[in-house]
N, C-alpha and C positions, 0 to 999 in steps of 0.2 A: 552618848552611846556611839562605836565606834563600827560606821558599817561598810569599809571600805573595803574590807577582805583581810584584813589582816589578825582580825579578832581571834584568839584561842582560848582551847578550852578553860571555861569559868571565866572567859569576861565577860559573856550578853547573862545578865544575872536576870532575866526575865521570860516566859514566852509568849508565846503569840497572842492568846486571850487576854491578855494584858495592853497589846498594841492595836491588834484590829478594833475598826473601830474609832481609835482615837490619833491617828496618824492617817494624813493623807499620803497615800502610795500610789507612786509611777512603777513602770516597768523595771528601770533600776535600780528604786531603794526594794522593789517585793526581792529582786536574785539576790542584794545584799544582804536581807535579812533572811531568807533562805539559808546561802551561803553560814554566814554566823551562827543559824542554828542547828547545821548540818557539823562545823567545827567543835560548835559547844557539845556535841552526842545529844540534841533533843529531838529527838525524831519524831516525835508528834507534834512539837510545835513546825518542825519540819516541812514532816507531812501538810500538815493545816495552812500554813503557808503558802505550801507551792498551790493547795487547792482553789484558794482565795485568788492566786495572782493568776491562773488558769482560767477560773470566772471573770477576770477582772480584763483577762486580755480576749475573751471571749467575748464581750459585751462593748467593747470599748467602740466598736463601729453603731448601737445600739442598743436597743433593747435583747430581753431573750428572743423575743419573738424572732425579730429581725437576724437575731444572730442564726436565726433554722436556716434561713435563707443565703444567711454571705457567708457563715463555718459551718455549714452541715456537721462534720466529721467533729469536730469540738461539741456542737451541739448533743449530737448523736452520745458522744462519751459524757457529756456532762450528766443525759438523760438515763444513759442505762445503767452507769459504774460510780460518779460522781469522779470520773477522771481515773477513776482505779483508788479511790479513797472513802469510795463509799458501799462494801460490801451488801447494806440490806436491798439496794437498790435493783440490781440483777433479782433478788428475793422476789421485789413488787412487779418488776417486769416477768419474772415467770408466773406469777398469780394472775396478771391482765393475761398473758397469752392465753393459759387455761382457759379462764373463762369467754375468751372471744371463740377461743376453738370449740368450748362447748354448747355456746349459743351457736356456732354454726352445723356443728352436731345434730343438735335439738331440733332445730328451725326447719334443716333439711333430712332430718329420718335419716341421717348419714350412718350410724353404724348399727347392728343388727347382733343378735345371740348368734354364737355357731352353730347351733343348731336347726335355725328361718331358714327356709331360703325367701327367695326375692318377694315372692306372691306372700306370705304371711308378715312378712317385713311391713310391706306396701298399705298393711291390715290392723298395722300394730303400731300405731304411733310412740317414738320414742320421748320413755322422761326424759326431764332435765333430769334428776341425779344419775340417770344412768349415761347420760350423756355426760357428764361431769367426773363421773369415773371412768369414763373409758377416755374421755380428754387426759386427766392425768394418767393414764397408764400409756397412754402416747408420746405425753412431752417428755416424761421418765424416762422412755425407751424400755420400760421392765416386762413385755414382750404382752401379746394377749392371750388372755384365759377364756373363757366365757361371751366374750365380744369380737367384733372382730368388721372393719369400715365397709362398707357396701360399692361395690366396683360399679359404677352407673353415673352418669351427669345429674345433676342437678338444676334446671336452667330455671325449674318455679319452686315455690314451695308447694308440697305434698300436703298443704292443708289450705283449704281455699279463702278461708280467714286473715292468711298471710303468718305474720310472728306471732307465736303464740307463748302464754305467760307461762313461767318456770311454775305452774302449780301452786299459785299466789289466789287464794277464794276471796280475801276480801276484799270488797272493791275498792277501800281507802287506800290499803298498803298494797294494792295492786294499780293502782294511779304512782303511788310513789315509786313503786318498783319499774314501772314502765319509766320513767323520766329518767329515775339513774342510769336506766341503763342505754340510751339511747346511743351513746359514746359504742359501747361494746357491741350490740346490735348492728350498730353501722358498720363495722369494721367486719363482724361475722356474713355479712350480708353479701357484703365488696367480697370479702373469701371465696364465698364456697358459690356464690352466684353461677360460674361454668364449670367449676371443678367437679371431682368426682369423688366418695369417699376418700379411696386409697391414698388418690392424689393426696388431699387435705389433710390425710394421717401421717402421709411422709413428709409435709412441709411444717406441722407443727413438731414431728418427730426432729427433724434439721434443726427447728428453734429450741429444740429441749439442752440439744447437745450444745448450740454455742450459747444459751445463757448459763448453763452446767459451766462450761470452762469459762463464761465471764468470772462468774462469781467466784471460782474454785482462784484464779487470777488475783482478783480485787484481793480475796482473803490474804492471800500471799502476800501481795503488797505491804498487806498493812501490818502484816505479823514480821516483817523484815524489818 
């Protein structure tokens, strides 16, 4: 096979899921094969290609882990977009924001009916699902109806228990339910710890809008 750059089109009679895998690749044979199936018109073995050699040059100091640390920014894209070749990806990271924004909601009585004020708020502990729906009406940006974030700090929780369970009765699947979510919990926690409703509504608000144009991006990519 000829990967030196000079291949055209209908000479790489093969793509990519045919070669990764069973060819060891450097930096110069991933552009050459790149290259070649950029000339052949196969744009997803293309695609799949450069994503692999993207991974490949991402890690090559280490592990993933390690790579958070010495490519932040590679890391960063590998995680949200898959380099801009991985549309559902931006999907899962706006499902985790929601739901961190919504345990921070929840935890801290952060958003309230238009119709409370502060004293029946304070009286009225909020669900999770209504905490859960006013998180997505946030990241959305599709404006509020019915709800609306509570202008106040947050420095304890408003329930002396501490984090309380999303309305989980049994106590089996409310052991599991605590464990999973420990990851999201802690993140909600770090949030809204000094913040203030509104605050927290315009910074998941800000997250709505660039994971919206990530993914709106990535699509584009891959439909070009």
């Amino acid at each position: 096979m000829e990967l030196n750059g000079t291949a055209s089109h209908g000479h790489l009679g093969i793509d990519w899921s045919q070669v990764h895998g069973r060819v060891t690749c450097t930096a110069p044979v991933y552009m050459r094969f790149i290259r070649a199936f950029r000339e052949n018109g196969d744009s997803a073995s293309e695609k799949a290609c450069d994503y692999d050699f993207r991974c490949f040059r991402m890690r090559a100091d280490g592990s993933w882990l390690s790579a958070a640390f010495k490519r932040p920014g590679d890391w960063l894209a590998w995680i949200t977009c898959g380099f801009g070749y991985k549309p559902e990806r931006p999907i899962a990271v706006g499902v985790l924001i929601i739901l961190a924004f919504a345990f921070g909601f929840y935890n801290r009585n952060a958003a309230k009916r238009r119709d409370m004020d502060e004293e029946a708020a304070d009286g009225s502990p909020l669900r999770f699902r209504d905490a859960l729906y006013f998180s997505i009406n946030t990241f959305t940006t599709v404006g509020y109806g019915d709800w609306e974030p509570r202008d106040r700090p947050f420095g304890k929780s408003p329930s002396e228990a501490g984090i309380r369970f999303a309305g989980v009765r049994c106590s089996r699947f409310r052991a599991i339910w605590w464990k999973l979510s420990v990851p999201i919990r802690w993140v909600a926690q770090l949030l809204v710890q000094r913040l203030s409703g509104r605050v927290l509504a315009v910074v998941e608000g800000a997250l709505g809008w660039l994971v919206l144009a990530l993914f709106v991006a990535t699509l584009t990519k891959m439909w070009l």
